[in-house]
C-alpha positions as CSV (number, residue, x, y, z in Angstrom):
1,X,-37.8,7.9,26.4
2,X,-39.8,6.8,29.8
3,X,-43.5,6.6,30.0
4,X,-45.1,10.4,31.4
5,X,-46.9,9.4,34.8
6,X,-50.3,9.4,32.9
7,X,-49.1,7.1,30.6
8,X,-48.6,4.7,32.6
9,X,-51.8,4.7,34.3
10,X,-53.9,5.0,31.0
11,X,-51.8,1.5,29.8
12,X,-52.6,0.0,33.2
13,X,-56.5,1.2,33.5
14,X,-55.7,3.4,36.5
15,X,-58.3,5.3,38.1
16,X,-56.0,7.5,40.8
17,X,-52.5,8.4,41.7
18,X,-52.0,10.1,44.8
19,X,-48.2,11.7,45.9
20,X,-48.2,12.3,49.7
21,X,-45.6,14.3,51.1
22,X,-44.7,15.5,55.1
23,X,-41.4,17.2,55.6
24,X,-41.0,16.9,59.2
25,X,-41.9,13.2,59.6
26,X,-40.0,12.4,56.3
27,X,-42.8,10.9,54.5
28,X,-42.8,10.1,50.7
29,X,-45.6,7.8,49.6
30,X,-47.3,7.0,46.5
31,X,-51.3,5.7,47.2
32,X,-52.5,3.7,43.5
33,X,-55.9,2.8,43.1
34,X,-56.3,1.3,40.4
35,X,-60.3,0.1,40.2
36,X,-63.0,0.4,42.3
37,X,-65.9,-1.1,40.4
38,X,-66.3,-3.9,42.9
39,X,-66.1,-1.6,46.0
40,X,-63.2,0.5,47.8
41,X,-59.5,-0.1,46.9
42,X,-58.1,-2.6,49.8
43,X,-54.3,-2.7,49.8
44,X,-51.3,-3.1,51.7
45,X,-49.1,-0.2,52.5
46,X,-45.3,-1.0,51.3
47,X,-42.0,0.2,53.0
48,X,-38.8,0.3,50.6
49,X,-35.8,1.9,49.8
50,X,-36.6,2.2,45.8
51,X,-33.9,3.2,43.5
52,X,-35.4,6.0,42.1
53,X,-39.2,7.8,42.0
54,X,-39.9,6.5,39.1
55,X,-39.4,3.0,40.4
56,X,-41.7,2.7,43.3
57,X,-44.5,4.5,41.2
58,X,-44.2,1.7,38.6
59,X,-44.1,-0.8,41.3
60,X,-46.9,0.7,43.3
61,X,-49.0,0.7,39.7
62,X,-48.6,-2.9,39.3
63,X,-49.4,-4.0,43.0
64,X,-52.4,-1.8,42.5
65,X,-53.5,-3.1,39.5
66,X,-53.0,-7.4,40.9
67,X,-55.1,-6.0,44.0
68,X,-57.6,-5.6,41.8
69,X,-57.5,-8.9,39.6
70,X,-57.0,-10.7,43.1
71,X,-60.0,-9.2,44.8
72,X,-62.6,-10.0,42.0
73,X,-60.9,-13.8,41.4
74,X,-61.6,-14.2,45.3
75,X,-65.3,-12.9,45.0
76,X,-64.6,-10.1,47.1
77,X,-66.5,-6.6,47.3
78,X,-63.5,-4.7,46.8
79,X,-61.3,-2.8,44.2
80,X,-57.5,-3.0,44.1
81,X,-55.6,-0.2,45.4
82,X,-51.8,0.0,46.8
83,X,-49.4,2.0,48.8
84,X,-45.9,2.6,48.7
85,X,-43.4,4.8,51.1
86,X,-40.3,5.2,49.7
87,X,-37.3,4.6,52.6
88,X,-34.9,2.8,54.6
89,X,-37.7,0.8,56.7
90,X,-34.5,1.1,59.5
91,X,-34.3,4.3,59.4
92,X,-37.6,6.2,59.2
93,X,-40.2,4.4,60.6
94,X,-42.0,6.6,63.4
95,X,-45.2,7.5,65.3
96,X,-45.1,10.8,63.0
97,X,-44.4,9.1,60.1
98,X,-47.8,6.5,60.3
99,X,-49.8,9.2,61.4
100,X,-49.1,11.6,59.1
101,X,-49.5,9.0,55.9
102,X,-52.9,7.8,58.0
103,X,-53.9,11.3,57.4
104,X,-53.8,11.1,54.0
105,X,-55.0,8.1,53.8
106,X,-58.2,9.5,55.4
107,X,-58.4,12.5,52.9
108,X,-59.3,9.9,50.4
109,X,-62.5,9.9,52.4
110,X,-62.9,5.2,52.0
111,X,-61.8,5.1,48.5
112,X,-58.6,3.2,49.4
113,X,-58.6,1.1,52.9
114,X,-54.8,0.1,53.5
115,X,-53.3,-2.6,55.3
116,X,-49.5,-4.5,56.1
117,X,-47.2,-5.2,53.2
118,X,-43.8,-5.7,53.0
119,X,-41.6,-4.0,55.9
120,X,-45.2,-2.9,57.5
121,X,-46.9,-4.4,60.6
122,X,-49.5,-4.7,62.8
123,X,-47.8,-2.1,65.0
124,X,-47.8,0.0,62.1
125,X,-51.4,0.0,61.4
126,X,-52.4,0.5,64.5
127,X,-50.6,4.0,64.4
128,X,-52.2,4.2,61.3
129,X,-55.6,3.7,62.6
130,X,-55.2,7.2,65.4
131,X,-55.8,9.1,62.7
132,X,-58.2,7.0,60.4
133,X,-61.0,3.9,59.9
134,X,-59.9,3.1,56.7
135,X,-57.6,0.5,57.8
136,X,-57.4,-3.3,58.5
137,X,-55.0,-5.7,60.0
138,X,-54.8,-3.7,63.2
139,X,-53.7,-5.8,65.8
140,X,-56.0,-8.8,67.2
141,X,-56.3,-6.9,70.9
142,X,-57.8,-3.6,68.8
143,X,-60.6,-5.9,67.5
144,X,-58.7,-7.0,64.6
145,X,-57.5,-9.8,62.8
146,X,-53.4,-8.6,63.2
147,X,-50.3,-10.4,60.7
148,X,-52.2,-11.4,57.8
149,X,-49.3,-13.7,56.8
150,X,-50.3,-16.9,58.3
151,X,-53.4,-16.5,55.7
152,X,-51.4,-15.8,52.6
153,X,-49.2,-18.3,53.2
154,X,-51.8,-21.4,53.9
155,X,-53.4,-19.9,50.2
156,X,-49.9,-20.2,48.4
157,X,-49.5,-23.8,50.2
158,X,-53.0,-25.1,49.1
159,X,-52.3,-23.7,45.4
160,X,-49.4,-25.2,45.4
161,X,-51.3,-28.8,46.4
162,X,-53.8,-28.0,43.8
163,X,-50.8,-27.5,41.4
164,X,-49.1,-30.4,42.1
165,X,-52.4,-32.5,41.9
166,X,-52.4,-31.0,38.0
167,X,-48.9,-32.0,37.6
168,X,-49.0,-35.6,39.7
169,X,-52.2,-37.0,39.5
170,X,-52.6,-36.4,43.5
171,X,-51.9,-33.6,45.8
172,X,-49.1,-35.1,48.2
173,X,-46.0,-32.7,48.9
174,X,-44.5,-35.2,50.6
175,X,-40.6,-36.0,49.0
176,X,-41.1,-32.7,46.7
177,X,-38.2,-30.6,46.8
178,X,-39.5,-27.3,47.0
179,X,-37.6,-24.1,47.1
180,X,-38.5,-21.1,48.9
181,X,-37.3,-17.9,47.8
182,X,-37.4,-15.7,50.3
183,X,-38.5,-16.5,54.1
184,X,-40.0,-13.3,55.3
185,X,-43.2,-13.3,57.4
186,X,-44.8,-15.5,54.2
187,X,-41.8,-17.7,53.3
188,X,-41.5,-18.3,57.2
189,X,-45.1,-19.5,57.9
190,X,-44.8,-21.5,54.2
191,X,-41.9,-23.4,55.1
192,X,-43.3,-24.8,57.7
193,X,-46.2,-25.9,56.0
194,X,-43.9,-27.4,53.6
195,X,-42.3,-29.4,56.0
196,X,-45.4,-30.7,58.0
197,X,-46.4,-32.3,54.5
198,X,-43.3,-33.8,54.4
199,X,-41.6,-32.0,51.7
200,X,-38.0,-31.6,51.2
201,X,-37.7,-27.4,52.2
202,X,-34.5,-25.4,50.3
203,X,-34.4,-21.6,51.5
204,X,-33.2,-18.6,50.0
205,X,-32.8,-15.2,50.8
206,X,-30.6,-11.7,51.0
207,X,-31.6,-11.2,54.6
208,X,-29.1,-13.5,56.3
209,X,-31.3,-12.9,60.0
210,X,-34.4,-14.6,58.4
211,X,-32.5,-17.5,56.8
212,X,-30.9,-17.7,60.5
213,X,-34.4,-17.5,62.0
214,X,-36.0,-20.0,59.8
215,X,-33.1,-22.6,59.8
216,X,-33.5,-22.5,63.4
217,X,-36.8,-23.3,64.0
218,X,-36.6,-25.9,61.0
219,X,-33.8,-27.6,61.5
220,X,-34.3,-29.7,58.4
221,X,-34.1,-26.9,55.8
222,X,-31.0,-27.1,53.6
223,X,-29.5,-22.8,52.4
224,X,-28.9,-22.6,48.6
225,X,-27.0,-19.3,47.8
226,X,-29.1,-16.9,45.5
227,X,-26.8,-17.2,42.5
228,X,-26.9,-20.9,42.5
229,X,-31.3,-20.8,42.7
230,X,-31.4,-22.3,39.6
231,X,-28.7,-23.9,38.9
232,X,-30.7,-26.8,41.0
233,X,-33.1,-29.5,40.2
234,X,-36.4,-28.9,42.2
235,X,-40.1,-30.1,42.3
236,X,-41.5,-26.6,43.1
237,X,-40.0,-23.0,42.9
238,X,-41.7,-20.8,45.5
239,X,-41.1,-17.1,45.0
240,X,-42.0,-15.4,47.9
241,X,-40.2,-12.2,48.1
242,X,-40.0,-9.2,45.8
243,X,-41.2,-9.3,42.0
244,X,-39.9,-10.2,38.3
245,X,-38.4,-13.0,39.5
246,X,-39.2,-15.2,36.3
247,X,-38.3,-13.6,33.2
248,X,-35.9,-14.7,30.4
249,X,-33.0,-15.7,32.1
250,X,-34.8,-17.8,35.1
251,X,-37.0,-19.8,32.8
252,X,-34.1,-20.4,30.6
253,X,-32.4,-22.6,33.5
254,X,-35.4,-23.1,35.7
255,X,-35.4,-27.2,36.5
256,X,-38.9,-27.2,37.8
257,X,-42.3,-28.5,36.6
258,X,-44.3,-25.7,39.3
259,X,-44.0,-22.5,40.2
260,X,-46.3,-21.3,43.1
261,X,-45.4,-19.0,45.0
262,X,-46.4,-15.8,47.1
263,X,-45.0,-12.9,45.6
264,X,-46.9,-10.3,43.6
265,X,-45.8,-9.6,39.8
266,X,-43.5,-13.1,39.4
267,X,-43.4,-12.3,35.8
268,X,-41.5,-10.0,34.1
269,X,-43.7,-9.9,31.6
270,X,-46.8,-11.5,31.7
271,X,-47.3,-11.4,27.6
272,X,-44.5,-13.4,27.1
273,X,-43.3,-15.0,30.3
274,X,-46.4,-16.8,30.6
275,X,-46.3,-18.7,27.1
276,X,-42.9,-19.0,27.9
277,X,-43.7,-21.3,30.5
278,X,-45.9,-23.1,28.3
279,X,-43.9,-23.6,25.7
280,X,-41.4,-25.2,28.3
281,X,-44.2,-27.9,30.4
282,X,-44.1,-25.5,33.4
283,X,-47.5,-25.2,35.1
284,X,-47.2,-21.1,36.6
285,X,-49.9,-20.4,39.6
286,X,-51.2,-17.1,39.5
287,X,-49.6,-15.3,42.1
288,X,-52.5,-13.0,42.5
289,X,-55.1,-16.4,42.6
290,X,-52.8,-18.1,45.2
291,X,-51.5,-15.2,47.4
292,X,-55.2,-14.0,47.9
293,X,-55.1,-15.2,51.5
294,X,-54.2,-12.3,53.3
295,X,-56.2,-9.9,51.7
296,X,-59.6,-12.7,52.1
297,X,-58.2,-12.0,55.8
298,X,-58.2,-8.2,56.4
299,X,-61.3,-7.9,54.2
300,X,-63.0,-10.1,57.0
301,X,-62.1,-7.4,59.3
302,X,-64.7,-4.9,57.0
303,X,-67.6,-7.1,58.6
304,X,-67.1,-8.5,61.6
305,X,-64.3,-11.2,61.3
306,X,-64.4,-14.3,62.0
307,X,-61.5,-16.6,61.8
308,X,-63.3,-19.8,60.9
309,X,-65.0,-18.2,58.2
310,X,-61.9,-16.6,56.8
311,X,-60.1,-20.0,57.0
312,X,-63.1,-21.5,55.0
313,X,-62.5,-19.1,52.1
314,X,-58.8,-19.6,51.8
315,X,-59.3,-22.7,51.5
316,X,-61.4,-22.3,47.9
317,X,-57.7,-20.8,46.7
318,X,-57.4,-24.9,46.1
319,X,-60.2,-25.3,44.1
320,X,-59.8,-21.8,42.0
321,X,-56.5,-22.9,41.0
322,X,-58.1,-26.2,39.5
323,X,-60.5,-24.3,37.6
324,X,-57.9,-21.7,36.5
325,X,-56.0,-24.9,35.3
326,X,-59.1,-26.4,33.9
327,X,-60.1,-22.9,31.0
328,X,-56.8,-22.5,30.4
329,X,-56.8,-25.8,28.9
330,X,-59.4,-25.3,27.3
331,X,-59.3,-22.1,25.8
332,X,-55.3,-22.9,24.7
333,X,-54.1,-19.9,26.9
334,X,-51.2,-19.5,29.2
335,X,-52.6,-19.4,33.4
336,X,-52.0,-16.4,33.8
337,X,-54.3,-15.4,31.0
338,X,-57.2,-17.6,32.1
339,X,-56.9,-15.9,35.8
340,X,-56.9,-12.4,34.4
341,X,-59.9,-13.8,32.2
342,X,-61.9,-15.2,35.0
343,X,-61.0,-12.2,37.2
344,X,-62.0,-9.4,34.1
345,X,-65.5,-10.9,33.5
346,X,-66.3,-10.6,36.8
347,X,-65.3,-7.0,36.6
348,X,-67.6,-6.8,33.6
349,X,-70.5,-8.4,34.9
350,X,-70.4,-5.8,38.1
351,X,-70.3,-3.2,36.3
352,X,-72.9,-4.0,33.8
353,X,-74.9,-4.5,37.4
354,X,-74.1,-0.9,38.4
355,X,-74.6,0.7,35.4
356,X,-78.1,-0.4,34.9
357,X,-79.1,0.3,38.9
């Protein structure tokens, strides 16, 4: 028997759930904040074709829920909210459409501020933004900050040094094979990353436009077909498209001592998947601790942004990941664990703050 809706969000620690619906523009989104003890619910706005109803509000409940871990590990002001809209990104995309969901957005009066995601962009928010402030990652000639995806993917890359100084003794990519799983806006910008430290770049991916874009522009990336992933020996798996994508079956044949990557949710199950990877010497970054960057960068745009600033603070992702590394060492707990940890006291400690003001 599934889970009722309330249910869901009583297991998860949900605060809202908001169904928006438009039938002349076609819209059908789910808005998910999740906690707003550290300030208004920032999240990205996500366009997909789900399966079913069901499956894009359980996937909007868990992006909400990692907003919020990843906003109070990154010492931001801001709770974790998230958006879905459920459709062929192809097909329904429209003025009406952004407009109409930037309405509701607005009804929510601040308590969740939405931004790109996947199969959003700049373009998109700026539609958004006719019809309500409560947005970020407008583009940069509206006074914004525009594609947050350079930002998220300098974060993943500098977790992934701080992982591979855990692993290695130093932080050199240079010679690591690295897989990217998926090359979308963040795989793209990663790869090349990747190959200016001189790693060895494999891509994957079920868009065969973006691997042609990305094998074009790097000519030294090698295509492994999705099926074969890991079947292969690498240094580094890099999941950076959707969700889930380590569970029983990947770690079973997984030939990697890292995983770092930009994709929310990379565990099936974060209860056991993360002792899994224990049990078999992989060392897991956080995907909410290292994909951090691009909500550090639309945040910026809350206050005044400044480039160099936000730079400076995605750049402590490296760090973090040390220290994540460090207490989950020593309290004998799986990463993912010791981020949630790090990321709930701080949640705590606010509160406490508030509750006494």
């Amino acid at each position: 028997m599934q889970s009722s809706v309330f249910d869901l969000m009583q297991q998860m620690g949900h605060e809202q759930l908001v169904f928006c619906h438009d039938p002349y523009s076609g819209l059908n989104a789910i808005i998910a904040i999740h906690n707003t003890t550290l300030g208004p619910a920032l999240g990205g706005t996500r366009l997909w074709n789900y399966n079913s109803h069901q499956d894009a509000i359980v996937d909007a409940l868990r992006l909400s829920r990692g907003m919020t871990y990843k906003a109070a590990i990154s010492g931001l002001n801001l709770g974790g909210g998230k958006a879905v809209i459920i459709g062929d990104a192809a097909k329904v995309k429209s003025e009406g459409l952004w407009r109409r969901y930037g309405k509701f957005v607005d009804s929510l009066n601040g308590k969740y501020i939405t931004a790109e995601d996947v199969n959003t962009s700049a373009r998109d928010m700026e539609y958004i933004s006719l019809e309500t402030q409560h947005v970020t990652g407008v583009p940069e000639y509206m006074g914004g900050s525009g594609d947050p995806s350079p930002f998220t993917a300098y974060g993943v890359f500098v977790g992934m040094k701080a992982s591979a100084k855990k692993v290695w003794g130093n932080d050199s990519l240079s010679g690591k094979k690295v897989l990217v799983q998926g090359v979308g806006h963040v795989g793209h910008y990663l790869v090349g990353h990747l190959i200016e430290a001189g790693a060895k770049v494999y891509i994957s991916d079920i868009n065969e436009t973006k691997i042609k874009e990305t094998v074009e522009k790097y000519r030294s990336v090698e295509v492994v077909e999705g099926s074969k992933i890991f079947d292969m020996e690498m240094d580094i798996y890099a999941p950076c498209a959707l969700g889930a994508t380590v569970n029983d079956e990947s770690i079973a044949k997984l030939k990697a001592p890292i995983i770092a990557g930009a994709a929310n949710n990379q565990l099936a199950d974060e209860n056991i998947h993360g002792p899994a990877l224990v049990q078999k010497g992989i060392v897991y970054a956080p995907d909410f601790l290292i994909n951090a960057g691009g909500l550090i960068n639309v945040s910026a745009e809350l206050d005044g942004y400044n480039r160099e600033r936000v730079m400076g603070n995605v750049e402590k992702i490296y760090d973090r990941t040390l220290e994540i590394y460090n207490l989950a060492e020593k309290e004998n707990i799986h990463n993912q664990a010791a981020a949630m940890r790090l990321a709930e006291n701080r949640l705590a400690a606010i509160a406490s703050v508030k509750s006494r003001l």
